[in-house]
N, C-alpha and C positions, 0 to 999 in steps of 0.2 A: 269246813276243814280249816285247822289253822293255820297260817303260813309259816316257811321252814324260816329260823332266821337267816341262815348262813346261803339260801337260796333266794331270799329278796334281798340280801347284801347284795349278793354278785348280778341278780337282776338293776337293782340302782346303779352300780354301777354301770353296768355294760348302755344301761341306761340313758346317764350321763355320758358315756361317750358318741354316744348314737347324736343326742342332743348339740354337743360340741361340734362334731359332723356335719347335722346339718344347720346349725347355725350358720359355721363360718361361709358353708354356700349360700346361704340365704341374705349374709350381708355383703357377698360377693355381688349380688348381682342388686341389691339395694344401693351398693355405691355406684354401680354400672349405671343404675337409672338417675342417679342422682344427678352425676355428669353427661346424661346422655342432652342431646341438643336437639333432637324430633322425634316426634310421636312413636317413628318408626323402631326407632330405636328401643324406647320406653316398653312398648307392646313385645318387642321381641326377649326383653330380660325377663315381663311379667309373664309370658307363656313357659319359658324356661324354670322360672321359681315356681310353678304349680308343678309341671312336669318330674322336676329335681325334688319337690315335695313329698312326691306321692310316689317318685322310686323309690327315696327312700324312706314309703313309711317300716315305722319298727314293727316288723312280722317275722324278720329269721328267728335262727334258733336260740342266738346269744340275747335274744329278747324277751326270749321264752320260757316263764315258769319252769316248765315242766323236762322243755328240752336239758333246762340248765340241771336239774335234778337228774336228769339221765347220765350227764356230763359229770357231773360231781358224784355218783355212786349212788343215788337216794332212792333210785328206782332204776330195775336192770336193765330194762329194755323199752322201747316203743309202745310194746303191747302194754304193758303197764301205766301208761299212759294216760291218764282220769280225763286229761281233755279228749284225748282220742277215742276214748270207751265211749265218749257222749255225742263228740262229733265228728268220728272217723277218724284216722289216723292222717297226719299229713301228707304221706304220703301215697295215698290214696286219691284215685283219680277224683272221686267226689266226694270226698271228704270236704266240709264247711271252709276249711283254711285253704284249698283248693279253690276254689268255689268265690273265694274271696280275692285270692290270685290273680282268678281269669278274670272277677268283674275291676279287680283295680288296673289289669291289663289293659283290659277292654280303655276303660275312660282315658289314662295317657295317651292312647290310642286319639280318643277323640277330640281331646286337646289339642292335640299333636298336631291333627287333619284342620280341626274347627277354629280353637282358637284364637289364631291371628295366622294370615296367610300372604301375609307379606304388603299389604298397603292398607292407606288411611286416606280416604277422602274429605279433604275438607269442602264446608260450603259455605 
């Protein structure tokens, strides 16, 4: 299939600002570490920039091919949907992008827990 142009415009873009987004979080917390003064500190910016990573990876809709096509008139509805025809509709309980949902859920999850848990032993 070839791609629309006027729908990977507005994908690049939206793109782009996702990128800008989470750049400036991510040199947020690169300057956090830079000036941090123990370890404690340092582990707790790097659990944060994985965690702030992986919220915001690009999966909504202004990210999306197809949603964006929906959005701009290119196709009417959901159901029409080429991604969805193949791997569920998103919003379907287990649908693939679902599915991908709950396991990127899941890991922030275990980050969150595993991580770093608040000390550093030195020896």
């Amino acid at each position: 299939m070839k791609a629309d142009e006027v729908l990977k415009e507005e994908l690049v873009k939206n793109l782009k600002e996702w990128f800008e987004k989470v750049n400036e979080k991510m040199n947020y917390y690169i300057d956090r570490i830079e000036i941090s003064e123990t370890v404690e500190e340092i582990m707790h910016c790097k659990k944060y920039i994985l965690i702030d990573y992986l919220q915001n990876t690009p999966l909504g809709a202004s990210v999306c091919y197809f949603c964006i096509a929906k959005e701009l008139g290119k196709i009417k509805s959901c159901k029409d949907c080429f991604y969805g025809k193949l791997h569920g509709f998103c919003y379907e309980p287990f649908s693939d992008y679902q599915l991908i949902r709950e396991k990127l859920a899941s890991l922030i999850d275990i980050i969150n827990e595993k991580y770093y848990k608040g000390e550093i032993y030195e020896k």
